[in-house]
TITOR-83463 format. One record per residue (C-alpha): x, y, z; residue in three letters. Coordinates in nm, 3 decimals, padded with zeros to 5 digits, always signed. Layout:
> X/Y/Z/ALA
...
END
This chain:
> -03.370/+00.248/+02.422/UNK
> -03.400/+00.066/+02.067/UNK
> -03.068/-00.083/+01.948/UNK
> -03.023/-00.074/+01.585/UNK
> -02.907/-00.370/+01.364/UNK
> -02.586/-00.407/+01.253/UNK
> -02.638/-00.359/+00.923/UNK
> -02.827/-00.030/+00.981/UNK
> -02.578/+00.068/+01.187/UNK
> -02.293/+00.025/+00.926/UNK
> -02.549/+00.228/+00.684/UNK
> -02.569/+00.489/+00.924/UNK
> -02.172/+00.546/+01.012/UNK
> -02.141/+00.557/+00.590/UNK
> -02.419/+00.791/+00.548/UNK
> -02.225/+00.984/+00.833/UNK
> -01.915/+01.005/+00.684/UNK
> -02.053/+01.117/+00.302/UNK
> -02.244/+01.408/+00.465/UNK
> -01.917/+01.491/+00.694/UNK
> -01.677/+01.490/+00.395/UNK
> -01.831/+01.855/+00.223/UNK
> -01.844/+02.007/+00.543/UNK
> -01.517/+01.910/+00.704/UNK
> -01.351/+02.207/+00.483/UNK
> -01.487/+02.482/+00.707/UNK
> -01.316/+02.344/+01.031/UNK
> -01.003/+02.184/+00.941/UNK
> -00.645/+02.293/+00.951/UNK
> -00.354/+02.250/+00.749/UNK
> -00.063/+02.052/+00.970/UNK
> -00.147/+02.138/+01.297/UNK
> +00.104/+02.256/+01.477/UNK
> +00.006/+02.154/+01.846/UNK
> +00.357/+02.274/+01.995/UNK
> +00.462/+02.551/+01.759/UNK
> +00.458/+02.805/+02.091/UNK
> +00.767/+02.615/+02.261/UNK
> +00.930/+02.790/+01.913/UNK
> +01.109/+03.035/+02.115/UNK
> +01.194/+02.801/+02.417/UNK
> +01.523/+02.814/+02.601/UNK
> +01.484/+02.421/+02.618/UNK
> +01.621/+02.247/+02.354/UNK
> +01.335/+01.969/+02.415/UNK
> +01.076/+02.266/+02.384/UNK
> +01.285/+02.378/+02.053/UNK
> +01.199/+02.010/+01.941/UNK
> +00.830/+01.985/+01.995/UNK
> +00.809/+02.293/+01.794/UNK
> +00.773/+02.151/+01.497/UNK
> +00.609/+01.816/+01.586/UNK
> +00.308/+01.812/+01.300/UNK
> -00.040/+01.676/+01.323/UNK
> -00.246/+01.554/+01.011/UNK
> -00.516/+01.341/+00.926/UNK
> -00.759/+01.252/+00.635/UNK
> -01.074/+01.094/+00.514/UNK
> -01.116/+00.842/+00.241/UNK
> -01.439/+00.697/+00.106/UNK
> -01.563/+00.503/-00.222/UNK
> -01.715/+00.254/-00.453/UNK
> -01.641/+00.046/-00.703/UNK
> -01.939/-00.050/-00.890/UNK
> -01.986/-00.364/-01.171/UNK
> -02.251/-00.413/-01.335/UNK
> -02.235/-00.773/-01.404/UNK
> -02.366/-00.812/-00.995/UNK
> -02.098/-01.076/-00.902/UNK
> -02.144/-01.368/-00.712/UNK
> -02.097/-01.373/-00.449/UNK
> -02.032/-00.975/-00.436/UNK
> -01.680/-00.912/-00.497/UNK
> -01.501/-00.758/-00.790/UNK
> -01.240/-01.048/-00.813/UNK
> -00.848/-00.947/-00.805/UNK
> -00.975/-00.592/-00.588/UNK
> -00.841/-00.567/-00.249/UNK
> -00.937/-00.176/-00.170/UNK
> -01.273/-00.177/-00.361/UNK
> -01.350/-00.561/-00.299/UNK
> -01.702/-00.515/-00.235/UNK
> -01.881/-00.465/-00.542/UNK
> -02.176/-00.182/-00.547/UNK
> -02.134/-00.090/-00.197/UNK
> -01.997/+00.242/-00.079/UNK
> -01.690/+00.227/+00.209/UNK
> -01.518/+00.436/+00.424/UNK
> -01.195/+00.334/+00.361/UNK
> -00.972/+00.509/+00.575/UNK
> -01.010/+00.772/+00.803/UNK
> -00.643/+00.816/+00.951/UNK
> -00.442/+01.029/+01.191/UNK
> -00.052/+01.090/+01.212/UNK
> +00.153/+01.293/+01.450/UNK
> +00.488/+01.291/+01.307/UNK
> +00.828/+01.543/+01.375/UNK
> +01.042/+01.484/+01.020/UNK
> +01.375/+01.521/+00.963/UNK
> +01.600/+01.645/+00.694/UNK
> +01.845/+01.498/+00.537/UNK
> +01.967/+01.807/+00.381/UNK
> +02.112/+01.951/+00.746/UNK
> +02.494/+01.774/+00.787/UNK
> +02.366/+01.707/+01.138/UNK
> +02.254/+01.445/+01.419/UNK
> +01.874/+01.448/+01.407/UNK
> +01.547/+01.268/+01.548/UNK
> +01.218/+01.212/+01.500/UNK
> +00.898/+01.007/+01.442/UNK
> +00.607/+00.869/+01.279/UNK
> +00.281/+00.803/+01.496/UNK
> -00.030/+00.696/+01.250/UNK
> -00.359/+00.529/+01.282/UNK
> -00.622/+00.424/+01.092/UNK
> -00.929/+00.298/+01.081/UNK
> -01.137/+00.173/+00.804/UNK
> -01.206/-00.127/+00.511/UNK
> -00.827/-00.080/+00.409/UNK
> -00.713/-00.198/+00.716/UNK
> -00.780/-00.515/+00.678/UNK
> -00.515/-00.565/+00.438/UNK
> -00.264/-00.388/+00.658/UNK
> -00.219/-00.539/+00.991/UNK
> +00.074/-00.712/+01.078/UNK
> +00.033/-01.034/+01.298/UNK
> +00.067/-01.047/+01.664/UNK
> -00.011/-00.702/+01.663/UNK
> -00.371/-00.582/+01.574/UNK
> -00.522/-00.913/+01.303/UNK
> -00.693/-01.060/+01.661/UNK
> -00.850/-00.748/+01.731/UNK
> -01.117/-00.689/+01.504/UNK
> -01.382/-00.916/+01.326/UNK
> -01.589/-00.605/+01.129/UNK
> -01.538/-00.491/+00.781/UNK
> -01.399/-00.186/+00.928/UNK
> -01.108/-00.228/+01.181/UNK
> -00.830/-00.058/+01.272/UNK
> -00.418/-00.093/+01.241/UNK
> -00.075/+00.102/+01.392/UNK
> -00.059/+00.248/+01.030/UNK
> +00.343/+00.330/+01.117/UNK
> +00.490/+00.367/+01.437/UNK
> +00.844/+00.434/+01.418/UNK
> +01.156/+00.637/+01.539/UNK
> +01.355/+00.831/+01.238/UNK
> +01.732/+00.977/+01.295/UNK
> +01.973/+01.100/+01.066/UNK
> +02.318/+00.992/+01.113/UNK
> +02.589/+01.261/+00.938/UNK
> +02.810/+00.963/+00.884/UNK
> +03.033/+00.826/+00.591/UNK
> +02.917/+01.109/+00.341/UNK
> +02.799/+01.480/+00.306/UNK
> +02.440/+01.339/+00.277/UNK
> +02.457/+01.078/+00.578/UNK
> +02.302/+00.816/+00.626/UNK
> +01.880/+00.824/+00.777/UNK
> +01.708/+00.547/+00.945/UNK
> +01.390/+00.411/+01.067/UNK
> +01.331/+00.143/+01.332/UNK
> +00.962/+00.032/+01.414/UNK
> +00.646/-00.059/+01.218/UNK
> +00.724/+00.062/+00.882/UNK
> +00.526/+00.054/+00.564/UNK
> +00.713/-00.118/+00.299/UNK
> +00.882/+00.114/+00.050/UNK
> +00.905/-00.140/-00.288/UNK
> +00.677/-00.042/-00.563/UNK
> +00.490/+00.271/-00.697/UNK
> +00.121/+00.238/-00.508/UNK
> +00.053/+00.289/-00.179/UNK
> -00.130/+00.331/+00.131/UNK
> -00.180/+00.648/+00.096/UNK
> -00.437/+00.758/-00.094/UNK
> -00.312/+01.118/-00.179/UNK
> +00.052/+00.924/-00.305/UNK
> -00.086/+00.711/-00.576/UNK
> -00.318/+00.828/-00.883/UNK
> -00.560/+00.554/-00.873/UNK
> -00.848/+00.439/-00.599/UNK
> -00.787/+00.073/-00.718/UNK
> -00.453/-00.099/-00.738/UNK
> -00.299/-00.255/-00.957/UNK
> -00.204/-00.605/-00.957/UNK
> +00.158/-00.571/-00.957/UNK
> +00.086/-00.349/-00.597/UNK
> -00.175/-00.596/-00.411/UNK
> +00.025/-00.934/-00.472/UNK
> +00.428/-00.843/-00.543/UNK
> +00.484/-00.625/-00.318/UNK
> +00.524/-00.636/+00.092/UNK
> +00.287/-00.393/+00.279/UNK
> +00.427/-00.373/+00.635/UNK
> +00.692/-00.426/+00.830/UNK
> +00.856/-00.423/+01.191/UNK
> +01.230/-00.355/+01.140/UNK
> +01.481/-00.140/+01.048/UNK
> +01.522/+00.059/+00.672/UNK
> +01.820/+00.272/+00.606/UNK
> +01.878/+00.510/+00.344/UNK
> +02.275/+00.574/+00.275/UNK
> +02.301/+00.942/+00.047/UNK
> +02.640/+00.852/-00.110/UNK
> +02.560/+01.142/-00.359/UNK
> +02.315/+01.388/-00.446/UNK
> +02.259/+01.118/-00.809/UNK
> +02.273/+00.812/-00.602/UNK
> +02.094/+00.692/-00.272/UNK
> +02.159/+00.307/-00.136/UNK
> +01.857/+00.189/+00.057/UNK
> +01.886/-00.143/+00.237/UNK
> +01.703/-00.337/+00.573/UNK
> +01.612/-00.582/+00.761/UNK
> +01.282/-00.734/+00.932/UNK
> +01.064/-00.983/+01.089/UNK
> +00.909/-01.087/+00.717/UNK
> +00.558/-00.937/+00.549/UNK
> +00.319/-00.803/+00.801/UNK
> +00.463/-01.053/+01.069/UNK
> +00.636/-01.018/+01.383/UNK
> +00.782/-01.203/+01.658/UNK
> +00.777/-01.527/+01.782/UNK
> +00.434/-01.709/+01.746/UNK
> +00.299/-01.455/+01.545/UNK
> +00.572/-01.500/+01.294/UNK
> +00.458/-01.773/+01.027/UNK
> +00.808/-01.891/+01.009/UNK
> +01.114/-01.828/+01.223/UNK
> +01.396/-01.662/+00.945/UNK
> +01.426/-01.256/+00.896/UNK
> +01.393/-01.091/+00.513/UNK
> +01.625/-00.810/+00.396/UNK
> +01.616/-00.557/+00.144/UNK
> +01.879/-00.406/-00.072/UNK
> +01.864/-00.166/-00.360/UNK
> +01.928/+00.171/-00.488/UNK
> +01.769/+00.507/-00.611/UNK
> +01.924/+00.732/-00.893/UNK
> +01.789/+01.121/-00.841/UNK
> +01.800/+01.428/-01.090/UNK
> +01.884/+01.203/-01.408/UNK
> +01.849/+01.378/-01.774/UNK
> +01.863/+01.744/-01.623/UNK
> +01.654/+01.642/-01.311/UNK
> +01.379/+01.460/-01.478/UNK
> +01.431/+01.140/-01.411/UNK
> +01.426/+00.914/-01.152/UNK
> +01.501/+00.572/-01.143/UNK
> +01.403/+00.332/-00.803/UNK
> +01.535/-00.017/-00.731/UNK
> +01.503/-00.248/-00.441/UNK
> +01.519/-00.602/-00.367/UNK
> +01.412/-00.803/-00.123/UNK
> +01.479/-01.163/-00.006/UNK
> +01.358/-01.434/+00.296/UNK
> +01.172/-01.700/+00.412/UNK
> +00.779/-01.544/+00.341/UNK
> +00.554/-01.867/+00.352/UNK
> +00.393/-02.003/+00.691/UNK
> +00.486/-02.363/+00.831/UNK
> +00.119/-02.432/+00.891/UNK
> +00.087/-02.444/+00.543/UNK
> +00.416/-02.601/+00.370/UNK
> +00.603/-02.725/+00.714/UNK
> +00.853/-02.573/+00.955/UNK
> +01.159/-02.701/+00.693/UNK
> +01.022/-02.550/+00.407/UNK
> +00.869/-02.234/+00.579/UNK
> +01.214/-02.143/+00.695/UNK
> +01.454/-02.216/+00.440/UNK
> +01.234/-02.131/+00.107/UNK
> +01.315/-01.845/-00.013/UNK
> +01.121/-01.523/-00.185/UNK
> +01.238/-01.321/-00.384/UNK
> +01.100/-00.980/-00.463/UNK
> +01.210/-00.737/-00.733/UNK
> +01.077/-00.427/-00.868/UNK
> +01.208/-00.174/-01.047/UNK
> +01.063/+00.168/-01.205/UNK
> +01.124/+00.510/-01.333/UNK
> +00.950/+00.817/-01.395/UNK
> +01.059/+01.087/-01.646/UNK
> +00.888/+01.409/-01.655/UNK
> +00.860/+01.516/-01.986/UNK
> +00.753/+01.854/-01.952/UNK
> +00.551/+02.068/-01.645/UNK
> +00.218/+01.874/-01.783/UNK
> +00.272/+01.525/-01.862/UNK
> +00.498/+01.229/-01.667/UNK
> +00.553/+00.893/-01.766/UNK
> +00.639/+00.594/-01.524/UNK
> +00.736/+00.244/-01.591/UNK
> +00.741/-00.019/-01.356/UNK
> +00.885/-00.359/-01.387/UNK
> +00.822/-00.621/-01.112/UNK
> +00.950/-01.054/-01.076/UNK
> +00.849/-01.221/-00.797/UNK
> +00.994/-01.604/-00.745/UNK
> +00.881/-01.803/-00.429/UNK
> +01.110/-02.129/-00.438/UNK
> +00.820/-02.360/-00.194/UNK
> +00.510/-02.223/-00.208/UNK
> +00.358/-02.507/-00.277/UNK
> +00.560/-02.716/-00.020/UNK
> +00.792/-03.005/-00.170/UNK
> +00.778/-03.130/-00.504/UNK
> +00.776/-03.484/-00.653/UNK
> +01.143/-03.503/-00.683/UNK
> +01.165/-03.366/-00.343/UNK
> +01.271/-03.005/-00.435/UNK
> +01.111/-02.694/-00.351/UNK
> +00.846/-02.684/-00.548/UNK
> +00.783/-02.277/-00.635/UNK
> +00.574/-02.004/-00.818/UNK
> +00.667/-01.682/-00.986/UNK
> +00.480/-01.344/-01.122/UNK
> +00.594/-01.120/-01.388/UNK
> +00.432/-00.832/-01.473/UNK
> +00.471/-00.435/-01.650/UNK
> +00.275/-00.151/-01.544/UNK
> +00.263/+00.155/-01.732/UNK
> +00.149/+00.497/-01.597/UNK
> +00.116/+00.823/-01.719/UNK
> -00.026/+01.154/-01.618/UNK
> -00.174/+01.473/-01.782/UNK
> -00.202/+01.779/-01.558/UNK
> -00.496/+01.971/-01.760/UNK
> -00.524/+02.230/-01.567/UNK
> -00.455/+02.373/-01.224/UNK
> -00.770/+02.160/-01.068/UNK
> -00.798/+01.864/-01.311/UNK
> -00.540/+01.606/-01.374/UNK
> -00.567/+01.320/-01.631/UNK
> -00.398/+00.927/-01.535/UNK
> -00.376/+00.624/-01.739/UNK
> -00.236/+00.288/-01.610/UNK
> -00.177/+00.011/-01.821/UNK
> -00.087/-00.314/-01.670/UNK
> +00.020/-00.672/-01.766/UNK
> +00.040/-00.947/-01.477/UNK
> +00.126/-01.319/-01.588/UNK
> +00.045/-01.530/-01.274/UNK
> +00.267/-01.848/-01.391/UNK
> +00.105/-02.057/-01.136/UNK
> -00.250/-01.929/-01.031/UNK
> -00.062/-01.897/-00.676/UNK
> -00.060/-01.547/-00.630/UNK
> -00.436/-01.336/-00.727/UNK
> -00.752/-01.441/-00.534/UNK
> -00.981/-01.284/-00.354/UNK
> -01.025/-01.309/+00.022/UNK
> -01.403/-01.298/+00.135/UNK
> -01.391/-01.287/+00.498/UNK
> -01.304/-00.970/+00.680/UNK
> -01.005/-01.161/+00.794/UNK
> -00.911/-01.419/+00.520/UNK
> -00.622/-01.222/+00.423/UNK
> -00.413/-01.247/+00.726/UNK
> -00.564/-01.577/+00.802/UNK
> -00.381/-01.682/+00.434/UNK
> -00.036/-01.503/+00.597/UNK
> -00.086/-01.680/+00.928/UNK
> -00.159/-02.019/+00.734/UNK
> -00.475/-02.051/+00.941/UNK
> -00.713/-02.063/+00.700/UNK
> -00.969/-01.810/+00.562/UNK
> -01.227/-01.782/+00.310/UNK
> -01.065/-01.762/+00.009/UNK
> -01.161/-01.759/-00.338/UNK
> -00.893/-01.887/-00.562/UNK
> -00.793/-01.826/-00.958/UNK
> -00.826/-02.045/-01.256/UNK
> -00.690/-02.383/-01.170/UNK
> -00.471/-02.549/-01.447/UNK
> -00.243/-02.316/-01.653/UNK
> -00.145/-01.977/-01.541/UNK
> -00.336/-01.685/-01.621/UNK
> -00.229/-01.375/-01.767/UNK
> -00.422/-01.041/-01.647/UNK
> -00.427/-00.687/-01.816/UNK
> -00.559/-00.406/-01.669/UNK
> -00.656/-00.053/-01.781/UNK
> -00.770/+00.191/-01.579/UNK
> -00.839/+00.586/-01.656/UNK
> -00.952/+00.893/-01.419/UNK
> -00.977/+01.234/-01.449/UNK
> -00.868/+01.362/-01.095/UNK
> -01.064/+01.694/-00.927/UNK
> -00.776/+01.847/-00.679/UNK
> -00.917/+02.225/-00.637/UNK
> -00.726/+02.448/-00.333/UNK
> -01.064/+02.503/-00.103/UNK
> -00.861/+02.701/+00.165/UNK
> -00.986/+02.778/+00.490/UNK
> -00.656/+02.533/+00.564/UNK
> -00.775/+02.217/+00.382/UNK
> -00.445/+02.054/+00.274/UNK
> -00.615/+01.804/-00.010/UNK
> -00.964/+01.753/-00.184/UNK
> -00.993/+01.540/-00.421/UNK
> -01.255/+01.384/-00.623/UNK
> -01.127/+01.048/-00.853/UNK
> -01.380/+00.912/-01.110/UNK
> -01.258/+00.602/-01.235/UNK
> -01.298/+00.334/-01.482/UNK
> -01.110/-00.018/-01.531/UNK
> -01.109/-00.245/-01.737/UNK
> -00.926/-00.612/-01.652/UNK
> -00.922/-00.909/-01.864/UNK
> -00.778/-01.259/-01.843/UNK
> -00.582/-01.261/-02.184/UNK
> -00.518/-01.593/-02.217/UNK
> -00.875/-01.741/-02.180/UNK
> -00.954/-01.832/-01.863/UNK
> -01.247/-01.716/-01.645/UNK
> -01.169/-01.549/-01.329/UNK
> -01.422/-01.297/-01.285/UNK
> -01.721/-01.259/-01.114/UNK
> -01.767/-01.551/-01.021/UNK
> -01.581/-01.748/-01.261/UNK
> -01.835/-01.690/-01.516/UNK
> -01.596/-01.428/-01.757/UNK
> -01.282/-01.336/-01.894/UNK
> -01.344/-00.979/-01.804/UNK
> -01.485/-00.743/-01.550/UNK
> -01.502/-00.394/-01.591/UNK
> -01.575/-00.172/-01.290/UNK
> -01.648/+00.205/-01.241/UNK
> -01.721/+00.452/-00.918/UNK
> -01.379/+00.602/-00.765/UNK
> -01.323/+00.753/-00.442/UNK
> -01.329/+01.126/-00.243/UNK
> -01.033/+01.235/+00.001/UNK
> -01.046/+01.539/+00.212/UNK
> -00.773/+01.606/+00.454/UNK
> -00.623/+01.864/+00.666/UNK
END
């Protein structure tokens, strides 16, 4: 029996997954319902596996430059990092039982998801799965985690959710189908947390206004020697719903703890340095066509950089703006713009991690290949990025297609040469990404 190469055998599980992604359509099936007989049961248990929902979805793209970077990364990219190569970048499965929060009653469910893929690598949480797996593509307990409602305090109650959560701060995420873009934007890769193991709560004090606060472990760590430092983080904000007639929403949260890892700045600083995470956006819905968000994000880490001259923390902060807005053309084709504006005060925060592990080995403070920003100065990035989205109904029980052309343009725009390979001020990028998901 011949045994391919690795590389041809990477070649051959993409080549797989483009031809599977057209014909997947024919078989699948909307939200399987893999207990939906028990309906009818005189058991209450059976009445509560009725409803217990299975999905999944495929994810695959590129993100091509033509300036052929050094050594073959588009610089500041975490889901499209590779340039000119094609990726599967998640192919993902969740079993999940929801509850609602409209019902004035006790409730319980759950989240079950994994995936596999090139965007896991930027997802694990440590302790857990960033041992397991040394390959481009690996694979991460997406969420695991019990939800109950609690018809406490007020009419709306109060839910919860305990277990491996994915962060809620920002506008961008996992989720391919939940954001407009295949890239990210800057504001969404470097201030904001990704994962969690803890506990978020959601307090409906009225149908306007929604109180959302937590507590964990810290980003994508867990317990004891997989923790980086030894000090929780908490999170605290609030949503306002059905502004202006219902078309506007406004989201804040806030977040605060010891982030940084004492291999890096020292048990002292790693637990008692604070970060501090803020992030705040709207989105107004002008009319049935077009929507407009605005997101406004401050990040402040007071010892990042471990102890100053004076013997102070000495920290680094990130402002930025991103702008969004989106242009439904048509039932099947949907227009998005995002604007953004990052100001990296320090040069602390956007890099670009080479190995397949370098990111969480930069959590852990183990190391990791890692290739850094300008030196010096900060740098201030903009990025622009337009695609004209393809989201036909196929039937036959698909639940989302969708085809996302892209092009982005980013730009250092205060001189300094970050990309590809240090050698410009600029980089622009095209290719996008197909999703296809029952």
């Amino acid at each position: 029996m011949t045994t391919l190469p690795k590389k041809q055998k990477v070649l051959l599980l993409l080549s797989a997954s483009s031809l599977l992604l057209p014909a997947l359509h024919k078989t699948a099936h909307a939200q399987v319902l893999p207990f939906t007989s028990l309906k009818t049961s005189s058991s209450s248990l059976g009445r509560w596996l009725s409803d217990i929902t299975l999905t999944g979805q495929i994810e695959g793209g590129i993100m091509a430059n033509p300036a052929r970077p050094n050594p073959g990364y588009n610089y500041g990219d975490f889901l499209a990092d590779h340039a000119n190569q094609v990726q599967l970048n998640q192919a993902e499965f969740t079993i999940s039982k929801a509850i609602d929060s409209s019902l004035n009653e006790y409730q319980i469910g759950f989240t079950l998801e994994g995936l596999y893929g090139s965007d896991a690598r930027y997802y694990h949480v440590l302790g857990i799965s960033d041992q397991e797996w040394k390959a481009r593509y690996q694979l991460i307990p997406a969420q695991a985690h019990v939800d109950v409602h609690l018809p406490w305090l007020t009419k709306g109650g109060l839910d919860m959710q305990v277990g491996i959560l994915q962060a809620p701060m920002g506008v961008e995420g996992l989720d391919p189908t939940s954001r407009a873009f295949y890239t990210l934007a800057y504001t969404s890769e470097y201030s904001v947390p990704f994962e969690h193991i803890g506990a978020m709560f959601n307090w409906h004090v009225t149908p306007m206004v929604d109180v959302t606060f937590g507590i964990d472990t810290g980003n994508q760590t867990s317990f004891g020697s997989s923790d980086n430092n030894h000090m929780p983080a908490a999170y605290f904000g609030f949503n306002l719903n059905n502004l202006a007639h219902g078309k506007l929403r406004i989201v804040e949260l806030s977040r605060v703890g010891p982030e940084n890892s004492w291999r890096t700045v020292g048990h002292y600083e790693a637990d008692h340095a604070q970060r501090f995470w803020n992030d705040i956006n709207a989105t107004y819905e002008i009319n049935d066509k077009l929507s407009v968000t605005a997101e406004f994000n401050y990040l402040h880490d007071e010892g990042v950089r471990g102890i100053g001259a004076r013997g102070q923390f000495a920290g680094a902060d990130a402002e930025s703006f991103v702008s969004f807005l989106s242009y439904k053309i048509n039932k099947e084709f949907t227009f998005n713009y995002r604007g953004e504006i990052y100001r990296d005060n320090n040069n602390m925060m956007v890099a670009t991690f080479r190995g397949n592990n370098s990111y969480m080995e930069a959590l852990a403070g183990t190391g990791g290949e890692t290739v850094a920003g300008p030196s010096g100065h900060g740098t201030t990035y903009g990025d622009l990025s337009l695609n004209v989205v393809y989201h036909p109904d196929l039937g036959h029980h698909v639940r989302v297609f969708q085809l996302r052309p892209e092009i982005r343009f980013d730009r250092s725009l205060n001189g300094t040469t970050p990309f590809n390979g240090g050698r410009n001020n600029g980089m622009f990028t095209f290719g996008g990404d197909a999703v296809i998901g029952f």
